[in-house]
The first five atom37 places (N, CA, C, CB, O) and aatype in JSON, in Angstrom:
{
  "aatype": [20, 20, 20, 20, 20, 20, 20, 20, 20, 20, 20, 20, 20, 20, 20, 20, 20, 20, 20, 20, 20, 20, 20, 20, 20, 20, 20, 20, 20, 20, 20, 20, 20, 20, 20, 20, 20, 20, 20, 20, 20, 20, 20, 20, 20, 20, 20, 20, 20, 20, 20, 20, 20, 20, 20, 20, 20, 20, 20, 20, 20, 20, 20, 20, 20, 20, 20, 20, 20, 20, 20, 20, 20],
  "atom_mask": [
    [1, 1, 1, 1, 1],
    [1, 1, 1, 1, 1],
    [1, 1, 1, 1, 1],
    [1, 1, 1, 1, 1],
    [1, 1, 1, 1, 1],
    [1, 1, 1, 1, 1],
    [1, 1, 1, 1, 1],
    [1, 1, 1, 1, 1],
    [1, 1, 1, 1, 1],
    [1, 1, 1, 1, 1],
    [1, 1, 1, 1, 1],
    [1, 1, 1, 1, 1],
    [1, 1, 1, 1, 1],
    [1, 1, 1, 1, 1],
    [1, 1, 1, 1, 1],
    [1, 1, 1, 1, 1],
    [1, 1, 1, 1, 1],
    [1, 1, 1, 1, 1],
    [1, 1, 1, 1, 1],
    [1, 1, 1, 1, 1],
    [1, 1, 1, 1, 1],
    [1, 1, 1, 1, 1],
    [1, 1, 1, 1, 1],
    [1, 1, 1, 1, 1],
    [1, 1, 1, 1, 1],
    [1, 1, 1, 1, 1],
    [1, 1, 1, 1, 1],
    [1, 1, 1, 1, 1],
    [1, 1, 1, 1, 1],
    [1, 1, 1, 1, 1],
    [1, 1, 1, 1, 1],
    [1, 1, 1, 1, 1],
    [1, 1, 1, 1, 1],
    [1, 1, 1, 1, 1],
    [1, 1, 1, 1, 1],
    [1, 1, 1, 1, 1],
    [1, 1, 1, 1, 1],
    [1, 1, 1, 1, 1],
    [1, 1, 1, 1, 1],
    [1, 1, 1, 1, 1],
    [1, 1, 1, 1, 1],
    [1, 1, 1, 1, 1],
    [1, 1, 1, 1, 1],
    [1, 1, 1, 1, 1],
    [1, 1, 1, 1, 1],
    [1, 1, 1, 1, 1],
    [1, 1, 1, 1, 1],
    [1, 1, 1, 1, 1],
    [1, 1, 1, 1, 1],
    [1, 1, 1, 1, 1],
    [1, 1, 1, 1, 1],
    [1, 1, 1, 1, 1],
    [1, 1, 1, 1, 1],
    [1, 1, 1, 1, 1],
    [1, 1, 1, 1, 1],
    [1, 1, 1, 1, 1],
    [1, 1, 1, 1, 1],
    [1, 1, 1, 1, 1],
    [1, 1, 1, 1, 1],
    [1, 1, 1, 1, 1],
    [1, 1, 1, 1, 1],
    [1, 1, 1, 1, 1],
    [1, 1, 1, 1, 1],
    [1, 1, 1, 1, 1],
    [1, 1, 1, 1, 1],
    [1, 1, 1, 1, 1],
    [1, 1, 1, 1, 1],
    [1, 1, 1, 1, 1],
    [1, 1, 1, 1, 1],
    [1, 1, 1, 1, 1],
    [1, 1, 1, 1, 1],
    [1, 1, 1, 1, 1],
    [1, 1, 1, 1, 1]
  ],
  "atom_positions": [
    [[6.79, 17.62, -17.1], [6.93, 16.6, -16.08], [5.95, 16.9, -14.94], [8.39, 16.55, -15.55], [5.59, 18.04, -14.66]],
    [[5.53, 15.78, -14.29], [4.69, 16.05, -13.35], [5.4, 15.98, -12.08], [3.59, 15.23, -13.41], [6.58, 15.63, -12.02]],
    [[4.71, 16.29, -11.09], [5.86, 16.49, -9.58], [5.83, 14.68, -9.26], [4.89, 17.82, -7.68], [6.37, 14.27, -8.24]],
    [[5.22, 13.79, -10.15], [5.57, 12.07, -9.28], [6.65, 12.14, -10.43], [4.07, 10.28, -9.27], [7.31, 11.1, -10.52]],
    [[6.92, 12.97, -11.18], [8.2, 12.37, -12.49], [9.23, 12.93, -11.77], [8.2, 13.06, -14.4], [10.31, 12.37, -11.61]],
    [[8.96, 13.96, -11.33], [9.84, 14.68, -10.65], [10.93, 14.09, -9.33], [8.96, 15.67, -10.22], [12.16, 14.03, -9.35]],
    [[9.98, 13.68, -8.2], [9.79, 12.95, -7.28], [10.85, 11.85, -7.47], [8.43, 12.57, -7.23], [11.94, 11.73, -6.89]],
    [[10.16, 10.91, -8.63], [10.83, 9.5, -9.31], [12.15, 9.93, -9.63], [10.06, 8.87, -10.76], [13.01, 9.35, -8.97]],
    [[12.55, 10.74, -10.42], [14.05, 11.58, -10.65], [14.84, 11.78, -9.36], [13.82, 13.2, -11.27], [15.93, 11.27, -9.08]],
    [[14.35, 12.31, -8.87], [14.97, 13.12, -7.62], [15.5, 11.45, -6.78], [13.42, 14.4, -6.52], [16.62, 11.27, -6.31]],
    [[14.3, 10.33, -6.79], [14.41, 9.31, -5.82], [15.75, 8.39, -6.55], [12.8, 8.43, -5.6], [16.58, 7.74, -5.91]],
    [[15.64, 8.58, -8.52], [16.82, 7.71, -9.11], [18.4, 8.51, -8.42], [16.72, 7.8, -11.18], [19.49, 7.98, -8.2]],
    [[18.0, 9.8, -8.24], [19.37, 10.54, -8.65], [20.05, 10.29, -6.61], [18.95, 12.9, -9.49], [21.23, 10.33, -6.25]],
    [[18.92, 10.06, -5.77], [19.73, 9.73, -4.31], [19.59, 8.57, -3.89], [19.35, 10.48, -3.14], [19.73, 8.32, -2.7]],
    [[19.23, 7.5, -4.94], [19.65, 6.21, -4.92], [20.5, 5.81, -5.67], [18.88, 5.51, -5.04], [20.71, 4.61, -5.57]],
    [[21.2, 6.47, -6.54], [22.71, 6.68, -6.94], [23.56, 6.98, -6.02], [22.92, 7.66, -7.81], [24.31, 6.13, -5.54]],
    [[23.55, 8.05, -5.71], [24.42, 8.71, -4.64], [24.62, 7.87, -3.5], [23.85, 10.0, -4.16], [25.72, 7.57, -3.05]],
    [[23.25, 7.42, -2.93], [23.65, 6.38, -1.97], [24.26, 5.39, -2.44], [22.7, 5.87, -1.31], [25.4, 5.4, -1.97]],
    [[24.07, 4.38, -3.25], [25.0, 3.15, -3.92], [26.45, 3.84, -3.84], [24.54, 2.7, -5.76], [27.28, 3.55, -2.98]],
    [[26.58, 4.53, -4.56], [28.01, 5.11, -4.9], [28.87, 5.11, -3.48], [27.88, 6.8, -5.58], [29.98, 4.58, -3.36]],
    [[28.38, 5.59, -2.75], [28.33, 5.88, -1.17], [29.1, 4.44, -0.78], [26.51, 6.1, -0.38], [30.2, 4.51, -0.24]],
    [[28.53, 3.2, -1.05], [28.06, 1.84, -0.1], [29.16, 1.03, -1.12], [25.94, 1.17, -0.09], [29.94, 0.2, -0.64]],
    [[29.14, 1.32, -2.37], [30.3, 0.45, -3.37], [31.6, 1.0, -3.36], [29.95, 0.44, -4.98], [32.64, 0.36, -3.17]],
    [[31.47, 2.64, -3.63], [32.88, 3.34, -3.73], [33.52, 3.11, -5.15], [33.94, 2.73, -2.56], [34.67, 2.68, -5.0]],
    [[33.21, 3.23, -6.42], [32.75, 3.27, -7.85], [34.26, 3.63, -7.98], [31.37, 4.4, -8.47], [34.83, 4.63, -7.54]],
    [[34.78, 2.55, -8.7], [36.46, 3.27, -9.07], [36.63, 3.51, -10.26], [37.77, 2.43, -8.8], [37.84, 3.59, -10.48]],
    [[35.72, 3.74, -11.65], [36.14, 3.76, -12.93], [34.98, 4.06, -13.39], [36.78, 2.62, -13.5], [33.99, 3.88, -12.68]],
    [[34.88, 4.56, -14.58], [33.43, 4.76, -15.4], [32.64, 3.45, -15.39], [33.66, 5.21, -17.06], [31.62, 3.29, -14.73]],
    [[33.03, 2.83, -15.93], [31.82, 1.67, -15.57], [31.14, 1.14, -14.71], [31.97, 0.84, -15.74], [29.99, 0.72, -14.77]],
    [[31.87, 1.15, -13.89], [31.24, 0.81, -11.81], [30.43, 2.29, -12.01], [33.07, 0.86, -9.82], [29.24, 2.04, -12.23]],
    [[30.63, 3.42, -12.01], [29.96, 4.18, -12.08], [28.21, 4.59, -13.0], [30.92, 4.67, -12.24], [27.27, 5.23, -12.53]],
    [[28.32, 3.96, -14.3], [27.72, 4.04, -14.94], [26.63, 2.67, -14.87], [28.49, 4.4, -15.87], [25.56, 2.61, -15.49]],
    [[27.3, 1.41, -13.77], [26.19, 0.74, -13.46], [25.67, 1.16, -12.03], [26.48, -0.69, -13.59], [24.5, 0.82, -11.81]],
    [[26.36, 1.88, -10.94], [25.86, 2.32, -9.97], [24.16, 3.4, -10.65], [27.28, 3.14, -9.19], [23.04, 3.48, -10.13]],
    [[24.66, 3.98, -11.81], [23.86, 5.14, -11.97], [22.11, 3.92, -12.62], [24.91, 6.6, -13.46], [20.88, 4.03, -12.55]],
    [[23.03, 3.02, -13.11], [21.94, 2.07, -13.72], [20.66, 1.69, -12.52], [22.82, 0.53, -14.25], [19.46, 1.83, -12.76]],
    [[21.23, 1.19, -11.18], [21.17, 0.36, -10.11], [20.17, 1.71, -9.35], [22.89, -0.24, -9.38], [19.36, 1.32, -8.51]],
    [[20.2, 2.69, -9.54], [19.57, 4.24, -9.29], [18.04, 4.5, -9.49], [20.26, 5.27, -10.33], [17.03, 4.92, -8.94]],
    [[18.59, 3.93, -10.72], [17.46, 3.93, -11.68], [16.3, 2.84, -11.62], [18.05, 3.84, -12.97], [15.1, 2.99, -11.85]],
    [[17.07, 1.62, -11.22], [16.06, 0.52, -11.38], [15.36, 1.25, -9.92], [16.74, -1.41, -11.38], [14.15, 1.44, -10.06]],
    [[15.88, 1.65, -8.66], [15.23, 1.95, -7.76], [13.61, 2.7, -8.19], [16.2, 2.73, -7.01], [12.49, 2.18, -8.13]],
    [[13.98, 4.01, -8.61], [12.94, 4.88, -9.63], [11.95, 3.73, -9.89], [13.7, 5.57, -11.28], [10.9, 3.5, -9.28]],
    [[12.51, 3.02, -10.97], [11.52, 2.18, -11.86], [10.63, 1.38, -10.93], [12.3, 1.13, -12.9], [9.44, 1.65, -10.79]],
    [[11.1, 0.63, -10.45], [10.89, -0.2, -9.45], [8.98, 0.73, -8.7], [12.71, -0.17, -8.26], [7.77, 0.51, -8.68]],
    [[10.0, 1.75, -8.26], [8.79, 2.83, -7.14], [7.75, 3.19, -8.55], [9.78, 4.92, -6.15], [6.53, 3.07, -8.46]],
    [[8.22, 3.51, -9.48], [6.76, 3.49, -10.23], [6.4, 2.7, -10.91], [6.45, 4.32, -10.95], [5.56, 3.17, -11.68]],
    [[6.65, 1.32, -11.11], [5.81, 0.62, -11.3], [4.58, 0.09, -10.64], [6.32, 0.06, -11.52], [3.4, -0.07, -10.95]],
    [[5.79, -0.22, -9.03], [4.63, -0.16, -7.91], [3.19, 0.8, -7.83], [5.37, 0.24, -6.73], [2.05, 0.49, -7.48]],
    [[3.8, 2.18, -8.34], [2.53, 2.85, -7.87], [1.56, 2.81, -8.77], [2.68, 4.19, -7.52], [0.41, 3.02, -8.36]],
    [[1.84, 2.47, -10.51], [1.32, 2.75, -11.98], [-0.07, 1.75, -11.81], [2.6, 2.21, -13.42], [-1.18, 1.95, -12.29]],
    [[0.52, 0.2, -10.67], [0.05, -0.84, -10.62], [-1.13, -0.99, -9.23], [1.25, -1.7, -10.68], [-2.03, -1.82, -9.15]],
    [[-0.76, 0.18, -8.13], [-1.93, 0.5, -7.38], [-2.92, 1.12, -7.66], [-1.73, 0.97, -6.58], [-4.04, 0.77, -7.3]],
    [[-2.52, 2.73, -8.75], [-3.43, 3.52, -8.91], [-4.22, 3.09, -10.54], [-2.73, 4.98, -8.7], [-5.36, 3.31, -10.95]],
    [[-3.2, 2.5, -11.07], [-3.81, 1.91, -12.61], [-3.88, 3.27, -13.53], [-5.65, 1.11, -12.48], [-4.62, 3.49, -14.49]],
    [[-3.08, 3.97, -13.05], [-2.94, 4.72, -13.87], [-1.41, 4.89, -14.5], [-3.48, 5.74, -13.34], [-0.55, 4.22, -13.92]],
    [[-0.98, 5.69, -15.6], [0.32, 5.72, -15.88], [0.86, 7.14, -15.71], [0.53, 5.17, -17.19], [0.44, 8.22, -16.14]],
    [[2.3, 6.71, -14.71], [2.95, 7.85, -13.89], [3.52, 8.54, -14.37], [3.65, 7.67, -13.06], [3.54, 9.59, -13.72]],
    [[4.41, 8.6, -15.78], [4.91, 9.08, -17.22], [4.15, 9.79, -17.6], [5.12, 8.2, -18.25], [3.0, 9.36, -17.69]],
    [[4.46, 11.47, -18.08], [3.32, 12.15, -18.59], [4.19, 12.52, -20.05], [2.66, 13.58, -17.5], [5.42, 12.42, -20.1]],
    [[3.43, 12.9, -21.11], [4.52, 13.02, -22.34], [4.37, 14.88, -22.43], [3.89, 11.91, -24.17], [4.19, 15.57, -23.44]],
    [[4.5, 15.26, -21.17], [4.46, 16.87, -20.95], [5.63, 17.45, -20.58], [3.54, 17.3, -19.91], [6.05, 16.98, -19.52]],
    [[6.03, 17.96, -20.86], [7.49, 18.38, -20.28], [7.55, 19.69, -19.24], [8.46, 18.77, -21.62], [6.53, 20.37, -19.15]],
    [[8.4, 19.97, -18.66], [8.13, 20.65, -16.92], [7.81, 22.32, -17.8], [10.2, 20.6, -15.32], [6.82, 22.99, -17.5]],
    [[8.89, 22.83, -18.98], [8.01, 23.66, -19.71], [6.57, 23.79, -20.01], [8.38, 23.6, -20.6], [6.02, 24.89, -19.97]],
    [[6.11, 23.0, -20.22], [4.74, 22.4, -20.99], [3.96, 22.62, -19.96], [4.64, 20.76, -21.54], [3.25, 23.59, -20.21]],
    [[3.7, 22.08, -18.68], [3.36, 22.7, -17.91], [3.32, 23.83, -17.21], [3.44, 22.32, -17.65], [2.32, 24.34, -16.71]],
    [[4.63, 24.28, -17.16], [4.58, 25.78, -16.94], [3.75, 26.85, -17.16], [5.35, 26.18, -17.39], [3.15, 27.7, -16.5]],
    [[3.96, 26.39, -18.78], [3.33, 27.78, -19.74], [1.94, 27.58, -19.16], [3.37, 27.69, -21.79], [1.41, 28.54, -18.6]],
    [[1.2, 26.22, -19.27], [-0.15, 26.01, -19.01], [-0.44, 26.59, -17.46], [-0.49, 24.41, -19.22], [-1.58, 26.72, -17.02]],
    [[0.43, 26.82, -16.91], [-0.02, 27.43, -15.52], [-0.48, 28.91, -15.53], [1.18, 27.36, -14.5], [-1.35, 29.39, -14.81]],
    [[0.35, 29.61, -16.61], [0.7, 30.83, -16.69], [-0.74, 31.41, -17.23], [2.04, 31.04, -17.58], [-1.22, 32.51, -16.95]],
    [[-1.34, 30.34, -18.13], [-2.73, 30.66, -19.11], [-4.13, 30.73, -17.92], [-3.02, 29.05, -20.51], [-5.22, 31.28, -17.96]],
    [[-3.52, 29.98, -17.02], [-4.82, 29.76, -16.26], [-4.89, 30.83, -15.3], [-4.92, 28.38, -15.53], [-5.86, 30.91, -14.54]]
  ]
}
């Protein structure tokens, strides 16, 4: 993962928390669309950015994957 995948995660997982916050989620399902509603936030922020920089913000590297490659250099 790269630190904007990272970033994007971090931004789905406290735009959950905030919703949850603002609805007050009484059952798995209110919950499991709050977590949805999180997410579109995420999506939303990188599409925006995929569509300024024209590049794509998704890397198919995983935060291991990078690691190790740090370690070589």
């Amino acid at each position: 993962m790269t630190n904007t995948e990272l970033i994007l995660n971090m931004l789905a997982e406290a735009s959950a928390k905030d919703i949850s916050y603002a609805v007050n989620p009484e059952n798995f399902e209110q919950n499991k669309q709050v977590a949805q509603q999180g997410g579109e936030v995420a999506h939303t922020a990188r599409v925006a950015l995929e569509q300024r920089t024209g590049q794509k913000v998704v890397s198919e590297l995983s935060a291991k994957q990078l690691r190790i490659g740090k370690k070589k250099a």
